[in-house]
C-alpha positions as CSV (number, residue, x, y, z in Angstrom):
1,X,172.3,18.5,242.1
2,X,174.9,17.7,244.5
3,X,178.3,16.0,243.1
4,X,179.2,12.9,245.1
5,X,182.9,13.3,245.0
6,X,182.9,9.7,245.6
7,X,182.4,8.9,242.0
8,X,185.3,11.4,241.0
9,X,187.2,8.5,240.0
10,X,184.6,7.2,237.5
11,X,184.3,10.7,235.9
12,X,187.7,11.4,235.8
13,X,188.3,9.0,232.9
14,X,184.2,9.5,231.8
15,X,185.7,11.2,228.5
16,X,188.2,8.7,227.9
17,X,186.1,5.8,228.5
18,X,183.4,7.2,225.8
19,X,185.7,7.5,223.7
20,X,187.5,3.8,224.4
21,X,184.0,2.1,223.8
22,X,182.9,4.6,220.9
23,X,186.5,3.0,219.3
24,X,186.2,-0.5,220.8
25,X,182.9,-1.1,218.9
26,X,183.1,1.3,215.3
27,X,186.9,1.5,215.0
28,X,185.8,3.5,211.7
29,X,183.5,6.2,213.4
30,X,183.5,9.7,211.6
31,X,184.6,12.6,212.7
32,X,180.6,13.6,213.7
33,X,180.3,10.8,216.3
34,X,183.3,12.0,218.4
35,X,181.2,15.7,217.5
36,X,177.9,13.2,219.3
37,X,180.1,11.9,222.2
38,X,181.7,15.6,222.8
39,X,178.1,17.2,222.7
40,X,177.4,14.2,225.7
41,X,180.1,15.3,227.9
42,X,179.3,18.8,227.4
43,X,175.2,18.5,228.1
44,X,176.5,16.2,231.9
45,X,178.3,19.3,232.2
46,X,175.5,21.5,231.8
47,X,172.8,19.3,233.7
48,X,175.6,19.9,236.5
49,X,175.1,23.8,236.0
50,X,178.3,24.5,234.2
51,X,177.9,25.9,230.8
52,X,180.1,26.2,227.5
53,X,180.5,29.7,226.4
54,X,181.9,30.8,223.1
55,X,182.7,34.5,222.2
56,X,183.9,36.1,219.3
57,X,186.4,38.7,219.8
58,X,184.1,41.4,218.7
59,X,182.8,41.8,222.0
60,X,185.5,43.1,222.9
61,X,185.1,46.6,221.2
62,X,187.8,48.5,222.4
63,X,190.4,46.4,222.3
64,X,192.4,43.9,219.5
65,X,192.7,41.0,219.7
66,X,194.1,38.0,217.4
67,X,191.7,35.3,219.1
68,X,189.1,34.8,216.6
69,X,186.6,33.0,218.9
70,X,187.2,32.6,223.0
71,X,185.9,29.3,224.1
72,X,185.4,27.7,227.7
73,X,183.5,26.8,230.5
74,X,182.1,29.0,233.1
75,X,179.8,28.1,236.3
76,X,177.9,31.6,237.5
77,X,176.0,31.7,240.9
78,X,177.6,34.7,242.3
79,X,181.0,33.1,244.2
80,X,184.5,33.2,244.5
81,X,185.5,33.0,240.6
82,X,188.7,30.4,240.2
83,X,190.3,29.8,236.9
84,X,191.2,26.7,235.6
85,X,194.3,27.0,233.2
86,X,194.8,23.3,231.1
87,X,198.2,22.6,229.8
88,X,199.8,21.4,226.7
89,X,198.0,19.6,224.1
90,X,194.9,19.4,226.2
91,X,191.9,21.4,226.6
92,X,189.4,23.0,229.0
93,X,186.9,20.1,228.4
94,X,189.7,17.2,228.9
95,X,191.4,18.6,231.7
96,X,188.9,19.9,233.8
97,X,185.1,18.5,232.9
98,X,185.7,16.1,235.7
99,X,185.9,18.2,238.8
100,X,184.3,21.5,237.9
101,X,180.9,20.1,239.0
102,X,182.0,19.6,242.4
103,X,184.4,22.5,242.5
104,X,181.0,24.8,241.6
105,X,179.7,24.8,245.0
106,X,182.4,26.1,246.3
107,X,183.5,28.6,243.1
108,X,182.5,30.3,240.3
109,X,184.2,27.6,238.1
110,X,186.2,29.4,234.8
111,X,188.0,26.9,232.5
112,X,189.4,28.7,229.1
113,X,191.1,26.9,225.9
114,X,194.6,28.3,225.6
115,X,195.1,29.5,222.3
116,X,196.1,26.7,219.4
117,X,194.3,24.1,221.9
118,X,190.5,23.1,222.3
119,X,187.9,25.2,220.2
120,X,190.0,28.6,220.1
121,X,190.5,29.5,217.2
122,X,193.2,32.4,216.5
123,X,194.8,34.4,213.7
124,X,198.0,34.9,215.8
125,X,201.6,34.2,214.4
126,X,203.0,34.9,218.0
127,X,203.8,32.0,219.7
128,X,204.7,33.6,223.1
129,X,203.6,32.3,226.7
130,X,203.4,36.2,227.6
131,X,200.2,36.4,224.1
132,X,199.2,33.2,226.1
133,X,198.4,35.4,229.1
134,X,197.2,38.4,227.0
135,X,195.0,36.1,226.2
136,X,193.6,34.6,229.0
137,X,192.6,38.3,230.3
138,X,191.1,39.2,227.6
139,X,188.4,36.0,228.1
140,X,187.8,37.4,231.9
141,X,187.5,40.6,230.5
142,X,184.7,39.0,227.6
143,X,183.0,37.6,230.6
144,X,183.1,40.4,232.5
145,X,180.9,42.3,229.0
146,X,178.9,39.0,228.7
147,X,178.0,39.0,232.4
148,X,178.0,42.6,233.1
149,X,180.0,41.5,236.5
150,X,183.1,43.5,237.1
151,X,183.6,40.3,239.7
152,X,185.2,38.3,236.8
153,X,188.6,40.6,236.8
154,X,189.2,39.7,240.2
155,X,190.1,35.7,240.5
156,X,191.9,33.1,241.7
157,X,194.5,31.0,239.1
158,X,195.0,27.4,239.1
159,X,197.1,26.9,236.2
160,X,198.7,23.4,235.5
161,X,202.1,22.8,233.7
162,X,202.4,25.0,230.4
163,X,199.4,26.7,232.0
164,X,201.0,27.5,235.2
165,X,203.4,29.2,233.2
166,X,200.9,31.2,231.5
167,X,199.7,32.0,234.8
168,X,202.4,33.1,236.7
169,X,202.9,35.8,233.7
170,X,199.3,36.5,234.0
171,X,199.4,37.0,237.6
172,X,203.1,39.5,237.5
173,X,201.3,41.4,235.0
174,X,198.2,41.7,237.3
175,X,198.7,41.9,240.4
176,X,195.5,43.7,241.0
177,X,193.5,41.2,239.6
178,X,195.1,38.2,240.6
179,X,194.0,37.1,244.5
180,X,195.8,34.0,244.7
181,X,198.1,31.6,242.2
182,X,198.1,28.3,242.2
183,X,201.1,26.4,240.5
184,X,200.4,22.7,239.1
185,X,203.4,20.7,238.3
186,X,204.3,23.7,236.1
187,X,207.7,23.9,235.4
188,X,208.0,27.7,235.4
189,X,211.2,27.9,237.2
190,X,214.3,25.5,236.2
191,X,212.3,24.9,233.1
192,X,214.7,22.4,230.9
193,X,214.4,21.2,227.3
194,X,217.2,18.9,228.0
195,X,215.6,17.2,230.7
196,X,212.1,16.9,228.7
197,X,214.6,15.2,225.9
198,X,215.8,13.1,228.0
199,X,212.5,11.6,229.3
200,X,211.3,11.3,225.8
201,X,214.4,9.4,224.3
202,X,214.3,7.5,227.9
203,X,211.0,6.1,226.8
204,X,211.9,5.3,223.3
205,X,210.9,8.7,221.4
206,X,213.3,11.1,219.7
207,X,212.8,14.1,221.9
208,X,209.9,16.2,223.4
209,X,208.4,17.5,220.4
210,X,208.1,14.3,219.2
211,X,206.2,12.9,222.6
212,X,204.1,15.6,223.2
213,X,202.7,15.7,219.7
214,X,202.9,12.9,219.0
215,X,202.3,11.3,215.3
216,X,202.5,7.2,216.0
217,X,200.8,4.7,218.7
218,X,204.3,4.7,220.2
219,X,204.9,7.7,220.7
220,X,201.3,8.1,221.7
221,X,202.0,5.6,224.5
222,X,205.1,7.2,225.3
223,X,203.1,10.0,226.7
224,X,201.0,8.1,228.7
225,X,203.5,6.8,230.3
226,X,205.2,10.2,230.8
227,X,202.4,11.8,232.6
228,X,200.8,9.2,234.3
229,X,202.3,6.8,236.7
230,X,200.1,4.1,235.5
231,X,200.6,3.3,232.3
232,X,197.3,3.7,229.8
233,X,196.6,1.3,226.7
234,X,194.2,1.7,224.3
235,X,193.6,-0.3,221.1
236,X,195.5,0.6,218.2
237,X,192.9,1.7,216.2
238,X,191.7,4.1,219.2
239,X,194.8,5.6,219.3
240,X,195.4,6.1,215.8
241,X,191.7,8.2,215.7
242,X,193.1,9.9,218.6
243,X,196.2,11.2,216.9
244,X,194.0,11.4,213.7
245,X,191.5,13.9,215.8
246,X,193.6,15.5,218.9
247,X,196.4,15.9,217.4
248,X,197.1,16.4,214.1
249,X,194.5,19.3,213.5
250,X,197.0,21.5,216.3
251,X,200.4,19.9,216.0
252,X,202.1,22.5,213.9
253,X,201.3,25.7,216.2
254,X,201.9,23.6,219.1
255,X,205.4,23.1,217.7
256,X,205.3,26.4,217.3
257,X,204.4,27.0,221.1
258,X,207.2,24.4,222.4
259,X,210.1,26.2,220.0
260,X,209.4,29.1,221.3
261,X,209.9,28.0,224.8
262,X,213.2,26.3,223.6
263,X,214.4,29.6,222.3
264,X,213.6,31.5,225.3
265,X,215.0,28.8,227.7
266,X,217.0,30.7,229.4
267,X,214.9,33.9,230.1
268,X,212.5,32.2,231.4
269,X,213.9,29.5,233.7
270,X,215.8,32.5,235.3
271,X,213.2,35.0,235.4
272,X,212.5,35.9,239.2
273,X,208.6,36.5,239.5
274,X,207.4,39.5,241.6
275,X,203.8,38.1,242.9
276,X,201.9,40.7,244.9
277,X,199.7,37.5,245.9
278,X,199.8,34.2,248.0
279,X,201.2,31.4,245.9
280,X,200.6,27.6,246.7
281,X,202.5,24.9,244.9
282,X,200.7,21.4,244.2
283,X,202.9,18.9,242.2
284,X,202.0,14.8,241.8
285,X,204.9,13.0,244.2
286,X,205.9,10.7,241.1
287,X,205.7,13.5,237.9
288,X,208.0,12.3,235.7
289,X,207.8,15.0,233.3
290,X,208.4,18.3,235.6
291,X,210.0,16.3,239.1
292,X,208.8,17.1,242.6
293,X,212.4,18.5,243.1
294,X,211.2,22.0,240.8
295,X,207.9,22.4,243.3
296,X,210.4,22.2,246.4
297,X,212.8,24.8,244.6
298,X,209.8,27.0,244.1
299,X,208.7,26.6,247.6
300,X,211.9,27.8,248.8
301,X,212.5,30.5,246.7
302,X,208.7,32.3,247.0
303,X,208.0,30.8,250.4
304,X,205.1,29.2,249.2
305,X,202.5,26.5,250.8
306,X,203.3,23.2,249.2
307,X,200.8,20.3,248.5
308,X,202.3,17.4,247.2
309,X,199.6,13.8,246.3
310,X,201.0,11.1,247.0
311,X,201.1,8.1,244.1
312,X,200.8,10.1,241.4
313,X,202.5,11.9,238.5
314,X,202.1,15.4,236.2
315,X,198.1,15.1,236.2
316,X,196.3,14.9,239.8
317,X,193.2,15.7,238.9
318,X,193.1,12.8,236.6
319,X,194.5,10.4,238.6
320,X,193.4,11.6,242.0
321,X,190.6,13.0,241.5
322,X,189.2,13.1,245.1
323,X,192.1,14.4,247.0
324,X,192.8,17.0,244.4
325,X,189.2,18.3,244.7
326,X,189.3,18.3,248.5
327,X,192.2,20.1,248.3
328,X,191.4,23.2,246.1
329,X,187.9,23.5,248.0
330,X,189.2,23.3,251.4
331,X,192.8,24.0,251.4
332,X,193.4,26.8,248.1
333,X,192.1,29.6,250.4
334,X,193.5,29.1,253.5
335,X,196.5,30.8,254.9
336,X,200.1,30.1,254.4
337,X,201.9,28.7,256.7
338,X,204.5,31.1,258.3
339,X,207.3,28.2,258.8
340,X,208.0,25.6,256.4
């Protein structure tokens, strides 16, 4: 069936919206009926000829791993395999179940839950962005056995925000693996908790923790307002589920995940990368949370092609949908401009 990109908009926010008129109408729905309204967005996804896959780490036989079960999304017609990386406190399904229909004629779609995010489940006590990346090779490599394709460990990377930073790791370690690397809005150089503070108590919240996991409407909101440039309300009672379901059930390993990016502040925000591969930069014109500045600092520095979209802030693909699908279809492949 082909995806008329046209509608990108409308499926852009099709998970949210489910979930706004599930709330709207039983504001005392169990946790089943967001199970029901998940299991919907999943079977669109698979009448579009992208399936969920679930692996334990037992496929893995030679290898040990601390990933319990590998979840994600994978379209398989023999192409180009690109991976979608989410970032923080989102998932495979919320991030990336609006485009990778139309992204599929054009790729092998790949879209994996991070560890402590989505339907991963792990035994790890190592909070690490560098584990992060372990991770994500070892669920190309479970592909790979599940498949029997060796075309799996050769890919492109999109990776957006925390997940770009899990990328670029993923993509230094590598090289030969890794054809291209995407970054989007991923603050993995520059990388300030000071600056993420600063937003937070900016919009009324104590400090990042606190507005990226969040536990009240307000600071719910706050985090709207921080990644998007238009702000999104819901009902109290919706958001309250939404902090009840999305939240809570992750928020102290994702504390874990943001200390341990506080700790190793420095290291990281200095580390130069040593990419074997072309690296494009795509960044929202208005991102609030990780400023355009960092994607012209990057572009500079790794003499990368730059895409910036207009009107919008840390999440493109949400809020422009259409452009941000054109642009990974037609425009992630081609070469990199000599000047810039």
């Amino acid at each position: 069936m082909e995806i008329d990109v046209q509608n990108l908009s409308f499926r852009s926010m099709r998970f949210f919206l489910l979930l706004f008129l599930l709330l709207w109408y039983r504001p005392h729905f169990s946790w089943g009926q967001i199970q029901k309204m998940e299991r919907a967005q999943k079977a669109w996804l698979k009448s579009q000829e992208v399936e969920e896959v679930y692996f334990s780490s037992n496929l893995l036989r030679n290898q040990k791993s601390d990933t319990r079960q590998f979840h994600g999304f994978v379209s398989y017609r023999g192409k180009p395999k690109l991976l979608l990386v989410h970032g923080f406190s989102a998932s495979a399904l919320m991030q990336y179940s609006n485009i990778m229909p139309a992204l599929k004629r054009r790729y092998d779609v790949i879209a994996v839950d991070l560890r402590y995010h989505g339907e991963t489940i792990s035994d790890s006590t190592d909070f690490s962005v560098e584990t992060q990346a372990e991770h994500v090779m070892e669920f190309m490599e479970a592909l790979t056995l599940f498949y029997r394709d060796s075309s799996f460990l050769s890919f492109h990377i999109l990776g957006h925000s925390y997940g770009g930073i899990v990328s670029g790791i993923l993509a230094e370690r590598y090289p030969q693996r890794i054809q291209s690397l995407t970054l989007y809005d991923s603050p993995i150089i520059h990388y300030s908790s000071e600056k993420s503070d600063s937003l937070a108590r900016h919009l009324g919240v104590k400090d990042a923790n606190e507005m990226l996991c969040p536990l009240t409407v307000h600071d719910l909101h706050a985090r709207y307002k921080a990644l998007l440039t238009h702000s999104f309300w819901a009902p109290r009672k919706m958001s309250e589920k939404f902090i009840e379901i999305y939240v809570i059930p992750y928020r102290s390993h994702q504390l874990r995940l943001i200390e341990y990016l506080r700790q190793n502040e420095s290291r990281l925000g200095e580390h130069t990368y040593s990419w074997k591969m072309p690296v494009k930069v795509i960044w929202g014109s208005d991102d609030r949370l990780v400023p355009v500045e960092v994607a012209f600092e990057i572009q500079k520095m790794y003499k990368t092609g730059l895409k910036v979209f207009r009107g919008c802030g840390h999440s493109a693909n949400i809020e422009k949908p259409r452009q941000f699908v054109r642009w990974v279809k037609h425009d992630l492949l081609s070469p990199i401009p000599k000047k810039f």
